[in-house]
C-alpha positions as CSV (number, residue, x, y, z in Angstrom):
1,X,-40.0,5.7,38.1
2,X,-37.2,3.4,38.7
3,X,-37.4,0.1,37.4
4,X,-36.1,-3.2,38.6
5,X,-34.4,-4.8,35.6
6,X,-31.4,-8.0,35.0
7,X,-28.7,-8.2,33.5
8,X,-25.9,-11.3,32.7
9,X,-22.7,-10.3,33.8
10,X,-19.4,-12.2,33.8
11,X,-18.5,-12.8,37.3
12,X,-15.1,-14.0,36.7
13,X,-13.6,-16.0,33.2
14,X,-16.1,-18.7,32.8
15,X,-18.7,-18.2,35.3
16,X,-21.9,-15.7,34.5
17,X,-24.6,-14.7,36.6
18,X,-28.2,-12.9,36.2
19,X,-27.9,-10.1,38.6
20,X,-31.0,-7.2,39.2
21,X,-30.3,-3.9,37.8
22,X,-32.1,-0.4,38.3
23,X,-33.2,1.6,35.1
24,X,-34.1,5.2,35.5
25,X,-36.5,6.7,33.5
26,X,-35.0,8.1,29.7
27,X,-34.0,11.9,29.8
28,X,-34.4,14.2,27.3
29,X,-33.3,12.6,23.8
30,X,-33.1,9.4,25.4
31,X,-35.2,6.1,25.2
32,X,-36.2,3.2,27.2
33,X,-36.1,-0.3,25.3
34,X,-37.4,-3.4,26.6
35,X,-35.1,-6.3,25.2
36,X,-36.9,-9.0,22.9
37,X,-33.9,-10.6,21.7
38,X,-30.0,-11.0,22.2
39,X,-27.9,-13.1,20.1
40,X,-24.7,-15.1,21.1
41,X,-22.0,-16.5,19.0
42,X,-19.2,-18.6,19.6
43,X,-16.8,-16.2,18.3
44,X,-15.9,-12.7,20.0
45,X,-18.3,-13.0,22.9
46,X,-16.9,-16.6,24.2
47,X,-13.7,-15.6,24.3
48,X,-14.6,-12.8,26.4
49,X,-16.4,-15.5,28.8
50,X,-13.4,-17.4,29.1
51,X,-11.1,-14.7,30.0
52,X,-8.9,-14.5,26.7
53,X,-8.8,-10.8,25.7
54,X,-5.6,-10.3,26.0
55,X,-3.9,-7.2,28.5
56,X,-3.3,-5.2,25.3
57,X,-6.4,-4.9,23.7
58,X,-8.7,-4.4,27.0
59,X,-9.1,-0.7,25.1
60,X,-9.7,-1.8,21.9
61,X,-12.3,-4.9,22.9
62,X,-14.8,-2.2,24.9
63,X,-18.5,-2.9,23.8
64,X,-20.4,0.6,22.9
65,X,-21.9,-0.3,26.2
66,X,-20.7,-2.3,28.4
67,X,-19.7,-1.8,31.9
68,X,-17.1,-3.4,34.1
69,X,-13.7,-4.3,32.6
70,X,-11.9,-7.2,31.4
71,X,-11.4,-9.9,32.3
72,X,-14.2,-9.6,35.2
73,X,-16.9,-8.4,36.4
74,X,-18.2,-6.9,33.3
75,X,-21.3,-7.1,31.3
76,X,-20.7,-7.4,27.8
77,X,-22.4,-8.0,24.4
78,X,-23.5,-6.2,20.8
79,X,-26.5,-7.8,19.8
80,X,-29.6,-6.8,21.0
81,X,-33.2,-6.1,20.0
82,X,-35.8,-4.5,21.7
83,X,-38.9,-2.6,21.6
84,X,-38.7,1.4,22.6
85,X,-41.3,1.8,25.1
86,X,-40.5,5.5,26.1
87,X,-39.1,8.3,24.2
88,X,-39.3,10.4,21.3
89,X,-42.7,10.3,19.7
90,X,-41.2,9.2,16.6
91,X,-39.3,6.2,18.0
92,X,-42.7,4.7,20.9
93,X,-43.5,1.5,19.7
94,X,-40.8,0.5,17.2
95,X,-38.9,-2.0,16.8
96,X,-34.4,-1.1,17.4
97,X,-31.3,-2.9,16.8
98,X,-28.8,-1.5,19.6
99,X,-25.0,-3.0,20.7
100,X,-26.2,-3.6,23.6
101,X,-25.5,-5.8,26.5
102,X,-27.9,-9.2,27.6
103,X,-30.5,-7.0,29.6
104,X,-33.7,-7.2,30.1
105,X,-34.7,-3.0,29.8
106,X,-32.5,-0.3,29.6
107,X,-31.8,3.4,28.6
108,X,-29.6,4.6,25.5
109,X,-29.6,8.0,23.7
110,X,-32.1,7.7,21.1
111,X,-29.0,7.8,18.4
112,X,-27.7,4.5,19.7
113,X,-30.6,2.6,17.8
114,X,-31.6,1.9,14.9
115,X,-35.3,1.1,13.6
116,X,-35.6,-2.3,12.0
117,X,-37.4,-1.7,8.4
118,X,-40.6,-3.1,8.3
119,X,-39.5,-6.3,6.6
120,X,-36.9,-7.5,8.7
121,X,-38.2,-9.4,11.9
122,X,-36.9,-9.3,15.3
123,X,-35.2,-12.5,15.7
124,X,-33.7,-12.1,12.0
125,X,-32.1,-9.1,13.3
126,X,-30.1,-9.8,16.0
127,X,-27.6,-10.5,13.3
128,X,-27.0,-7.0,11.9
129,X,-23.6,-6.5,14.1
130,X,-22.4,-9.8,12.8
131,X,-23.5,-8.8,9.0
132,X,-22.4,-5.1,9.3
133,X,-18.7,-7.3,9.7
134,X,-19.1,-8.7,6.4
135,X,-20.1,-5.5,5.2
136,X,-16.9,-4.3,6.0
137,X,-15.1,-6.6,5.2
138,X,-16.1,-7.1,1.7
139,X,-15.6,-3.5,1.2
140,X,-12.3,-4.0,2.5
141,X,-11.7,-7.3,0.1
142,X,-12.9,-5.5,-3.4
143,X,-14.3,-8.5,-4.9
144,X,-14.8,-8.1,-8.4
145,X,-17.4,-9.8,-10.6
146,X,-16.4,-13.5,-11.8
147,X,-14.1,-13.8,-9.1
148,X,-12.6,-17.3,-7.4
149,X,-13.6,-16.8,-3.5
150,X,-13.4,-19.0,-0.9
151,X,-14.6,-18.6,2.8
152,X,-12.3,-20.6,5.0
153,X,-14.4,-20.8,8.5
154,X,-18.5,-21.2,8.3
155,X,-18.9,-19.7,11.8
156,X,-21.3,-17.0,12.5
157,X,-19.4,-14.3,10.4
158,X,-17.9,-16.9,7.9
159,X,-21.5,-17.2,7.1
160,X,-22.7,-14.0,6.8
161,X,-19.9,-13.3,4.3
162,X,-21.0,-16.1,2.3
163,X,-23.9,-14.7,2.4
164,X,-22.9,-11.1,1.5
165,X,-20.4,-12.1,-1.0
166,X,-23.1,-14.2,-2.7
167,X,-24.8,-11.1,-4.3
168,X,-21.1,-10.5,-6.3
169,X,-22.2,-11.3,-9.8
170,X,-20.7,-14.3,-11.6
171,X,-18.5,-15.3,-8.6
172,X,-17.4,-18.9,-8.2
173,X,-17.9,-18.9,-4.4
174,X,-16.9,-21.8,-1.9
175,X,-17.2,-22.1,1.9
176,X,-14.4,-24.3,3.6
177,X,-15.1,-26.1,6.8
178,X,-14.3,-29.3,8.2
179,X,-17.4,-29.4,9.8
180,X,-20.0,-31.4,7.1
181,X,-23.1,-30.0,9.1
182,X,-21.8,-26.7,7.8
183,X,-23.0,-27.8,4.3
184,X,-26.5,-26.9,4.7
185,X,-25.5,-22.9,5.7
186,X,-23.4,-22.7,2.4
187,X,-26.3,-24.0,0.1
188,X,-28.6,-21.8,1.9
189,X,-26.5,-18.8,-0.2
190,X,-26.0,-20.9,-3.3
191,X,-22.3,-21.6,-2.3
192,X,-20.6,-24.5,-2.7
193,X,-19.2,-26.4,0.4
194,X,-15.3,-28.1,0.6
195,X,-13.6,-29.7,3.1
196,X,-10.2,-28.2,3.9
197,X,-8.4,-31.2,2.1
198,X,-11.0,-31.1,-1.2
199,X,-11.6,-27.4,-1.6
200,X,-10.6,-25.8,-5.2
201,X,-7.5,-23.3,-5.6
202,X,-6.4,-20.4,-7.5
203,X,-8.7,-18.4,-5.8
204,X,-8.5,-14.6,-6.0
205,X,-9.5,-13.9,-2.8
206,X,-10.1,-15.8,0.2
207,X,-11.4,-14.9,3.4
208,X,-10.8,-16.4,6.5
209,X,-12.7,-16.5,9.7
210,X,-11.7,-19.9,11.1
211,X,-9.8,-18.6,14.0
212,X,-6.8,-21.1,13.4
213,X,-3.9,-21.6,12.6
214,X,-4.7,-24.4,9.9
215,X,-7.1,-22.0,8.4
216,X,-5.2,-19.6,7.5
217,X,-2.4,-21.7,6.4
218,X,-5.1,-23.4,3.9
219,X,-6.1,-19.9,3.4
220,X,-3.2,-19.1,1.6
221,X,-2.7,-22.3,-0.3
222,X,-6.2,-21.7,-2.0
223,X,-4.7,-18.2,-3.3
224,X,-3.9,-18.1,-7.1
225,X,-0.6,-15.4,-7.7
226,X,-0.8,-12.2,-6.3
227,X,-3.9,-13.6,-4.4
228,X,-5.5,-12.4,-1.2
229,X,-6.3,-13.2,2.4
230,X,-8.4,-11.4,4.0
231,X,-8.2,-12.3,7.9
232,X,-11.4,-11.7,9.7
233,X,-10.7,-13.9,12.5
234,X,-9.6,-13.0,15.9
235,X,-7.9,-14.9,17.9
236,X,-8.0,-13.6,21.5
237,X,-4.8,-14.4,23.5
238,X,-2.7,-17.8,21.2
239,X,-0.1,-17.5,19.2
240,X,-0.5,-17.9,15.8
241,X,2.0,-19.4,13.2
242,X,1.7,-18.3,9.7
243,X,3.8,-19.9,6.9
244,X,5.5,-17.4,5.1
245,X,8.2,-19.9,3.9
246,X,6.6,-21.7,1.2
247,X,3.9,-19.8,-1.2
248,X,4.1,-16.6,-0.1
249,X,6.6,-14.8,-1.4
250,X,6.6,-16.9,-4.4
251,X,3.3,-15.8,-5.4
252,X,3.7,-12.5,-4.0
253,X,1.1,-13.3,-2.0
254,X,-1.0,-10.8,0.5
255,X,-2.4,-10.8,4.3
256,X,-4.5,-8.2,5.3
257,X,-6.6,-8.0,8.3
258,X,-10.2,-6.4,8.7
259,X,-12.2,-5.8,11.6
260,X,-15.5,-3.6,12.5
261,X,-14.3,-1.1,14.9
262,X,-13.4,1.4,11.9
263,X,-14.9,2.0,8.4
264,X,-13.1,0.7,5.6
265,X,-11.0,2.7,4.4
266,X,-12.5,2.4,1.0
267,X,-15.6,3.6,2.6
268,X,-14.5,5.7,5.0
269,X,-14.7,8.8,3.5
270,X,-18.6,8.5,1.8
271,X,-19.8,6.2,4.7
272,X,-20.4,6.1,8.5
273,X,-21.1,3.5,11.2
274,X,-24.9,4.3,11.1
275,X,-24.8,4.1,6.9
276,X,-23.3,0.5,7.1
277,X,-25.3,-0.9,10.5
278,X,-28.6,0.8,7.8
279,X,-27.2,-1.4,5.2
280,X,-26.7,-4.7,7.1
281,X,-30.3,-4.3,8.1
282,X,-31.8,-3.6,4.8
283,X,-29.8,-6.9,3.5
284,X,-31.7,-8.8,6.5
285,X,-34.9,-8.5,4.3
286,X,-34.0,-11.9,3.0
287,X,-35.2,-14.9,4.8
288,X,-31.8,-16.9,3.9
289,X,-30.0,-15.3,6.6
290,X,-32.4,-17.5,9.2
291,X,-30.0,-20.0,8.2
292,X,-27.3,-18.6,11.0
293,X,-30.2,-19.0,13.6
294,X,-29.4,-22.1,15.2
295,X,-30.5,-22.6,18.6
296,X,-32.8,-20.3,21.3
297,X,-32.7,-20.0,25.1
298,X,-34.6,-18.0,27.3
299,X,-32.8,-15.4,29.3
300,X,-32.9,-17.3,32.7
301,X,-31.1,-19.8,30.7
302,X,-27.7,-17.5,29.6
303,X,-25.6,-18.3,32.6
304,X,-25.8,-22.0,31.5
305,X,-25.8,-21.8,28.2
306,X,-22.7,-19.6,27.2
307,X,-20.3,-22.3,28.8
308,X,-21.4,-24.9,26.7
309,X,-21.7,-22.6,23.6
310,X,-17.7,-22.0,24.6
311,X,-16.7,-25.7,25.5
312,X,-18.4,-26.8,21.9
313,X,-21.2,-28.5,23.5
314,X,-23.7,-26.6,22.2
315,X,-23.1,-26.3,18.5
316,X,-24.2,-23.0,16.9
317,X,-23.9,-20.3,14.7
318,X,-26.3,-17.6,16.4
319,X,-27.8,-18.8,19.3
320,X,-31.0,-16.8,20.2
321,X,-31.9,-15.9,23.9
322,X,-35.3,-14.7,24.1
323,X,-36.7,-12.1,26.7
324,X,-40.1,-12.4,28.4
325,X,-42.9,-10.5,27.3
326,X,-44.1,-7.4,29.7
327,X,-46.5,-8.2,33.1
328,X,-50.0,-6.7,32.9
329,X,-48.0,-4.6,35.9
330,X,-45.7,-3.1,33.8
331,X,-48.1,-1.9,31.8
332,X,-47.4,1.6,33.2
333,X,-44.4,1.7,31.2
334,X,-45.8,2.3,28.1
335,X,-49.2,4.2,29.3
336,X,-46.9,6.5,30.9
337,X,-45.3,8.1,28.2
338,X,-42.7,11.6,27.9
């Protein structure tokens, strides 16, 4: 049986709409999900509703997926959690991260998701692509135990580094934001919190995920000799100056970017994308990480709520849309079982 489903798409940069969508029943080794939860950020997914991916990286930016292309229409998003209501035996009933779009049910091979553990709730995990990032990007960074780390940037994935890099023994680890309401996310971790102007140097690493300019400039004045940056942030279509004038080469200082498309490298060969979404699940056990949930909408709501999660309106980290629960009517979905 077909089903009548919705799904937010991006009409054109900065205008989103809520349009129906038919969902076929799941083939063989595929299931049906019906979404509980998405999550937004203010990161990635607003510059994609503002039009800013730039020409060159149309490719690269694809959601697992999404449909449409950029700039517009296209339906786009990562962060979804649903419940399977048809497929495998094994997989009826359960719980499933998936990098999915903002839809209300739809089909996926049954390898596309990936079964919450039994101690992570729902809304906690709509944050397992964002902490899968700062998996990878700590195995990119190499931290060592004892050492000076800043975060410059307490965003959504500034945070869940913090978070991440907080389990490093002995490390002397400070988050960097302008923004004094950030405090509260940093002590959540048991890191310490510095405005840009105040925060401590001679750090051995520092990783940035401001998406400035300024950031990463303060980035790599915070780095001790032979120091690094690791750049997390992207910054869609601006320009971005970096000063390599003054400490750089002085210091013999080093940039380095890191981003979630590929494995580490220093993973790469041991470790897959289902191995590191696994492990940013099984760190989602601990109720710190609520600390990025900062707001909740429900689904009829997304059209107005992603402009003023882009225009700064709407302050947040992870803002939570919530799906509605099955009619009595669509009962049939789960009676009717493969």
């Amino acid at each position: 049986m077909t089903l009548r489903e919705h799904a937010f798409w991006l009409r054109a940069p900065g205008d989103g709409e809520i349009r129906p969508v038919e969902v076929g029943p799941p083939g063989p080794g595929e299931v049906l999900v019906r979404t509980r939860y998405t999550g937004l950020s203010r990161g990635t997914e607003t510059l994609v509703f503002q039009g800013r991916v730039p020409p060159s990286q149309h490719a690269a930016m694809r959601a697992p997926h999404q449909d449409g292309d950029f700039p517009a229409p296209v339906k786009y998003g990562y962060l979804n959690v649903g419940q399977v209501e048809q497929g495998p035996t094994g997989l009826v009933g359960r719980t499933v991260f998936c990098l999915y779009p903002h839809q209300t049910r739809y089909v996926v091979p049954a390898d596309a998701v990936t079964v919450l553990p039994d101690d992570v709730p729902a809304r906690r995990a709509v944050l397992a692509g964002t902490v899968e990032t700062a998996v990878n990007a700590l195995w990119d960074a190499a931290p060592l135990v004892g050492d000076r780390i800043a975060v410059v940037g307490a965003g959504m994935v500034g945070a869940a580094v913090t978070a991440v890099a907080a389990g490093v023994p002995g490390v002397r680890l400070q988050v960097v934001d302008p923004d004094p309401a950030k405090a509260p996310v940093a002590a959540a971790f048991g890191a310490d919190f510095a405005h840009p102007d105040d925060a401590a140097g001679d750090c051995d690493l520092v990783i940035h995920a401001s998406a400035t300019a300024a950031g990463l400039a303060r980035s790599l004045e915070l780095l001790a000799v032979e120091g690094t940056v690791v750049d997390l942030s992207w910054y869609g279509d601006r320009p971005v100056s970096v000063p390599l004038g003054e400490h750089f080469h002085s210091r013999r200082l080093t940039i380095r970017s890191s981003q979630v498309g590929l494995v580490s490298p220093a993973r790469r060969g041991r470790r897959d994308y289902a191995d590191r979404l696994a492990l940013a699940l099984r760190l989602l056990a601990d109720p710190a990480f609520d600390a990025l949930l900062t707001g909740e909408s429900e689904f009829t709501e997304l059209p107005a709520v992603l402009p003023r999660l882009a225009s700064g309106e709407l302050p947040a980290l992870c803002h939570l849309i919530r799906y509605p629960a099955p009619a009595p009517e669509d009962e049939h979905v789960q009676r009717h079982r493969p």
